[in-house]
Each structure stands twice: as structure tokens, then as C-alpha cells.
N, C-alpha and C positions, 0 to 999 in steps of 0.2 A: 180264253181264246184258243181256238186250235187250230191244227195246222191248214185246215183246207178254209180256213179264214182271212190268208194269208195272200197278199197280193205279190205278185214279182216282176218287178222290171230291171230292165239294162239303164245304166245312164255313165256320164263320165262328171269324175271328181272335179269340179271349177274353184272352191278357193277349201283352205283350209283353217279352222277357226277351231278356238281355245274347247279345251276339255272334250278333247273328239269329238267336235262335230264338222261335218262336214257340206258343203252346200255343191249338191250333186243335177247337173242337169240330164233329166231326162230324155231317152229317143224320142218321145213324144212332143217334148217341147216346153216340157215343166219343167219348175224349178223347185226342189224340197230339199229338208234341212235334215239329215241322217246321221247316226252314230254306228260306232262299231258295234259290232257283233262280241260275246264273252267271247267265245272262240278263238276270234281273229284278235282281242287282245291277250287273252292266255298264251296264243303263240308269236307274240311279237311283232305282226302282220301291220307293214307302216303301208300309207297314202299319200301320195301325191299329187298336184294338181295333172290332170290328163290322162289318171287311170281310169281303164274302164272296171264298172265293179258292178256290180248284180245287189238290187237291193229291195228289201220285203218292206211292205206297206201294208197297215190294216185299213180294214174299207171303212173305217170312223173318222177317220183324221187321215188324210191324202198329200198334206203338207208335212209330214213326217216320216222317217223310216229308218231301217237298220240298215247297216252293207254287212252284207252274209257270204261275200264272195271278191275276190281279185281277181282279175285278167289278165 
């Protein structure tokens, strides 16, 4: 998969659940279920509920995605 395969949205952290996942509601009005980025755990990068975060979706499965980003 590469990068211009890649979807991206805004959304804010709403609860947080075991083994980094997170359940992120979207500007749109969705709800999906996300993990962290390597990145953001390589550098220690925590979540809370009512961060905003920026988060990549592939267009096969829309109920899932990474957060690649904090606000």
C-alpha cells in the first residue's frame, strides 16, 4: 500500500482501551477504532481522552486506523 492510498482525517480521542487502541470520533461523525503510529510510540507520545489527533485510514476498511499525529 502507498502513500497516496492513504486517507486522513481530524477526529478527537473519546475512550481509551487496552493495548493501544483507541476509539476516535470523527469530524464527520464516525466512530473507528485506531492505534498508534511506530513513531508516536518510539517516542513516548501518550493519549488522552479529548485530544485532538490526525488519523490515516486505508480505503479497504474505514472502521480502522492509525493516529500519526497530536494536537
Amino acid at each position: 500500500m502507498g502513500k497516496q492510498d492513504v486517507i486522513e482525517m481530524v477526529g478527537t480521542v473519546e475512550e481509551l482501551l487496552p493495548a493501544t487502541l483507541f476509539r476516535i470520533a470523527l469530524e464527520n461523525g464516525h466512530e473507528i477504532m485506531a492505534h498508534l503510529s511506530g513513531k508516536m510510540r518510539m517516542n513516548k507520545i501518550r493519549l488522552l481522552p479529548g485530544d485532538k489527533v490526525k488519523v490515516e485510514m486505508t480505503p479497504y476498511d474505514l472502521s480502522k486506523g492509525r493516529v500519526v499525529y497530536r494536537f
